[in-house]
C-alpha positions as CSV (number, residue, x, y, z in Angstrom):
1,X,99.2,110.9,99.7
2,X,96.9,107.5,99.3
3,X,97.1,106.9,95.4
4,X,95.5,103.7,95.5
5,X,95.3,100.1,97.1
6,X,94.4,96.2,96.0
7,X,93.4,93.8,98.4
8,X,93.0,90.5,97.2
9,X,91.2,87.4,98.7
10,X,91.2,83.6,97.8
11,X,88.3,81.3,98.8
12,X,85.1,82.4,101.4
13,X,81.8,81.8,99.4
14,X,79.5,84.9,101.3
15,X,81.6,87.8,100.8
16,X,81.4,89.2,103.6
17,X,84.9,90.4,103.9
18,X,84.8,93.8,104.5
19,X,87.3,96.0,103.2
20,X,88.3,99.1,105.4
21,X,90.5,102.6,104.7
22,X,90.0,104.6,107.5
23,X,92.4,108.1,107.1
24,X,93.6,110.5,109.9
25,X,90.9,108.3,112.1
26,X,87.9,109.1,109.4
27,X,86.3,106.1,107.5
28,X,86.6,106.5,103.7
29,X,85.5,103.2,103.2
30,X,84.0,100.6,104.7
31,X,82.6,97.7,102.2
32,X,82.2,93.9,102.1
33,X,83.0,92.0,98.5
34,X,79.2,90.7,98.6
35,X,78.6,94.4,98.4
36,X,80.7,95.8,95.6
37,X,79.5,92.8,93.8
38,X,75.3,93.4,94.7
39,X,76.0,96.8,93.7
40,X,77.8,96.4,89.9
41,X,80.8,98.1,91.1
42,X,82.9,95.7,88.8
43,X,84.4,98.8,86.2
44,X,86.0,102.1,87.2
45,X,83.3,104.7,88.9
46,X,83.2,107.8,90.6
47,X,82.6,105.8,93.9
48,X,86.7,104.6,94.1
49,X,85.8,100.6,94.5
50,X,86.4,98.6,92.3
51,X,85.8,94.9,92.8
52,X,87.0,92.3,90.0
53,X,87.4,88.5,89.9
54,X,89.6,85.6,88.4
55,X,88.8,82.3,89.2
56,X,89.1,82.0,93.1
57,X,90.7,85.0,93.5
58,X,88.9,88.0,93.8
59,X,90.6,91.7,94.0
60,X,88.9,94.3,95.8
61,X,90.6,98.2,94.7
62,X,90.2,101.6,96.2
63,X,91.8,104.8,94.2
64,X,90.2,107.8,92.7
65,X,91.8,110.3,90.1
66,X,93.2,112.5,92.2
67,X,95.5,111.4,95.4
68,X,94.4,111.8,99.0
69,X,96.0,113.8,101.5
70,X,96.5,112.3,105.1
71,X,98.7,113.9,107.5
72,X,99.1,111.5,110.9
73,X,97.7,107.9,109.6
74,X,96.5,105.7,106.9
75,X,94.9,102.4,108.1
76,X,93.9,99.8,105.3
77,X,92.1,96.8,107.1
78,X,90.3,93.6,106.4
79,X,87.8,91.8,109.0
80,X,86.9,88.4,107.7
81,X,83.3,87.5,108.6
82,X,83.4,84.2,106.5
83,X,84.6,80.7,106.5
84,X,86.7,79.2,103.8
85,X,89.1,82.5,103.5
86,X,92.7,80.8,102.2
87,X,94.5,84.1,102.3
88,X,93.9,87.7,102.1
89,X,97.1,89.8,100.5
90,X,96.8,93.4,100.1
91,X,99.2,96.6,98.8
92,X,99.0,100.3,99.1
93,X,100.4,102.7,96.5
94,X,101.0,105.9,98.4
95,X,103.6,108.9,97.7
96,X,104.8,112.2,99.5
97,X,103.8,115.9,97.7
């Protein structure tokens, strides 16, 4: 079961950093920073992202109230289409039924 996940990124100015959780080979989400942030997603929504920022670090979460089921693969991955990206660290919060 995916409960939830944080991935964090200091430094890039554009945001485009996309975010992606791809489950049992189907996209759930596939979203840059400079999108969360152009579309307000910066409190908890119905939509599952949630991006907030603290200085240079800026925190880009997925979860939703109830935990997803996956039953071969969950893939959390980040594709960095920007320059001046120090580091990028990211955690998963997931369980068993």
């Amino acid at each position: 079961m995916f409960v939830a996940s944080e991935v964090n990124k200091q430094g890039g100015n554009s945001g485009l950093t996309f975010v992606i959780l791809d489950i049992d080979g189907r996209n759930v989400v596939n979203m840059s920073y400079a999108a969360a942030q152009n579309l307000a997603l910066s409190q908890q929504n119905p939509f599952g992202v949630v991006l907030l920022s603290s200085g240079q670090i800026k925190t880009f979460t997925i979860g939703w109230p109830s935990p997803l089921r996956y039953e071969r693969q969950l893939k959390l991955s980040v594709t960095v289409n920007e320059a001046g990206v120090a580091q990028i660290l990211a955690n998963v919060i997931h369980g068993s039924v």
